[in-house]
C-alpha angles and dihedrals in degrees: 000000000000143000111217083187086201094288108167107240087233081072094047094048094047098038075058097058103042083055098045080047093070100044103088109017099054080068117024079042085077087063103088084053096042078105092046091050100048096049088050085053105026094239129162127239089270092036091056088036089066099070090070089038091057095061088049090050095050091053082063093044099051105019093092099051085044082085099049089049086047082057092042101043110016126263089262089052097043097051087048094049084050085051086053095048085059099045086055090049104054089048087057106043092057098048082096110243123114089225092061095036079075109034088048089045087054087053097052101047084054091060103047090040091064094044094043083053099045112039087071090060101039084053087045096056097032092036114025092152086051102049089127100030092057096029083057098042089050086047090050095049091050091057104041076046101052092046089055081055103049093040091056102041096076105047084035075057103047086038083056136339132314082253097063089045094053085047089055082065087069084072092073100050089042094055096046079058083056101052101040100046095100085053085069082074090066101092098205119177090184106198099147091042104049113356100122109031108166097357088071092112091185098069088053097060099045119101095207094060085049090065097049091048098054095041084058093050102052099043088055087044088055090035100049094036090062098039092060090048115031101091087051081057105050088044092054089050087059097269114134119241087252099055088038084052099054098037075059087063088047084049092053097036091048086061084065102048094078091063084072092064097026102078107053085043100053094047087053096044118082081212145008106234093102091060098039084059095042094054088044090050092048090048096056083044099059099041090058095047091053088051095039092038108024083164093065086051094130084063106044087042087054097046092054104049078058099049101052096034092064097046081049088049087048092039083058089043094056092060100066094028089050095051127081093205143009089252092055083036083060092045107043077042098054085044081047102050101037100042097043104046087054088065094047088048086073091049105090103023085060098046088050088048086052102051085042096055091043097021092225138095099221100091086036083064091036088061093045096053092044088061097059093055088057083054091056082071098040087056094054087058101038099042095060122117097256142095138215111280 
């Protein structure tokens, strides 16, 4: 059962999106000082990579049990108490030690993985009619803030150290708490919308659900995989930190650019395979063209900001179109979430790796591109009008 307390829908949107605005830039925003970072602690291309692949690990890890804690403790206190997490861990990982870079980072990544798992289904219980239309305005928030991020770490940097520009992340997570503090008068008992979680055997036996949850995986491994390194690419092809740094931004605002076009389509379209392919197709497109034509890069990193930002805004979208309830929404998002960001979690560890074994960028861009052909496949399966029986 829930108490709505009065609260004007207007509160409850916005509180939403501040919190989906910190779920992606309080950790890709460490991307443009990756370099910065290794040479302060002597790391390697996959030892510095891991500090984006922490975060990832830690949504596997605690993705399924997002869904028990919504059933403890309520989804609005839930989600508050995940606010909280990443406030803590931004405050850690720039106290300077090593030692705190990771465990902050881990903190970090526990915090955005129960809100990443449990927004779907709070949209899916307080807006069932608007599943695309608010799953495409909180995609769209994460990307515009993610790019703010990006654009500001490397002159905050160069004003002061890599530590203090890592601390001005602590700004998004605080002001989500403060907007969503009037959400903790809302008493929820979820049990339709996240009872189950990953006990919801049915989800893991649908093929259907499979392919969503792969097309979600391999667009964030791409995705994630770039993000951590494109700035270490840009600056390998001449470009300076501060020009790689802010073609990063264009990289993070462009994912949200296809929420301007997805909503109208999708509702026009009887499914979403069309699109799926198209995105997949954009993304190959623009890798090669950042490996063929390094001098266009504003272009090819634009394109595919576009490009994988919309796959990620349709992977969301799966998982509520796909989905015959809130409580099977919890439960294909809690499969989602935790199997896929394990995948991405390998993204950019092995392509440091990568870079690291050949010293070069060309066959980390080669893999990437490989893997959106293959979601070129998962798309055909996911985007079909159907959902999980």
């Amino acid at each position: 059962m829930t108490s709505r307390a009065s609260l004007h829908p207007f509160w409850i949107i916005a509180g939403v999106l501040l919190v989906a605005g910190t779920l992606r830039g309080t950790f890709t925003g460490a991307g443009p000082l990756l370099g910065d970072i290794g040479q302060a602690f002597d790391l390697g291309a996959s030892q510095a990579g891991f500090l984006i692949t922490l975060p990832l690990l830690a949504f596997f890890v605690v993705s399924p049990f997002a869904a028990r804690l919504a059933r403890a403790a309520g989804l609005e206190r839930a989600i508050f108490l995940a606010l909280i997490a990443m406030i803590g861990g931004v405050a850690i990982r720039s106290a300077g030690p090593l030692w705190a870079l990771y465990l902050g980072s881990t903190a970090l990544g526990a915090g955005i993985a129960i809100g990443n798992t449990l927004l779907p289904s709070l949209l899916k219980r307080d807006f069932p009619d608007q599943i695309t239309k608010l799953t495409t305005l909180y995609a769209v928030t994460m990307g515009v803030a993610s790019a703010g991020a990006s654009a500001v770490m490397v002159p905050l940097a160069q004003a002061f150290d890599w530590r203090w520009a890592l601390a001005a992340l602590i700004v998004l997570p605080l002001t989500a708490a403060l907007v969503w503090a009037p959400q903790l008068r809302r008493r929820s008992t979820p049990g339709a919308e996240a009872t189950t979680g990953l006990s919801g055997i049915s989800v893991w036996r649908s093929g259907l659900a499979w392919q969503v949850t792969l097309f979600f995986g391999v667009n964030s491994f791409v995705y994630y995989a770039v993000a951590a390194w494109l700035p270490s690419i840009l600056t390998s092809a001449g470009m300076s930190p501060e020009v790689a740094g802010g073609l990063h931004g264009v990289m993070q605002l462009a994912t949200a650019a296809p929420g301007l076009v997805l909503v109208p389509l999708v509702r026009r379209m009887k499914d979403q395979r069309a699109l799926a392919t198209g995105f997949a197709l954009l993304g190959l497109m623009s890798l090669a063209g950042l490996y063929a034509a390094p001098g266009l890069a504003m272009i090819w990193v634009a394109l595919f900001g576009f490009a994988i930002g919309g796959a990620f805004i349709l992977a969301l979208a799966f998982i509520g179109l796909r989905s015959r309830s809130a409580e099977q929404t919890a439960q294909l998002s809690g499969m989602t979430q935790s199997v896929g960001y394990l995948m991405s979690a390998c993204g950019p560890i092995a392509i440091g790796a990568l870079h690291d074994a050949v010293d070069a960028w060309a066959p980390a861009l080669a893999a990437c591109g490989a893997l959106c052909i293959l979601l070129v496949v998962l798309g055909l399966g996911a985007g079909r009008d159907r959902q999980v029986a």
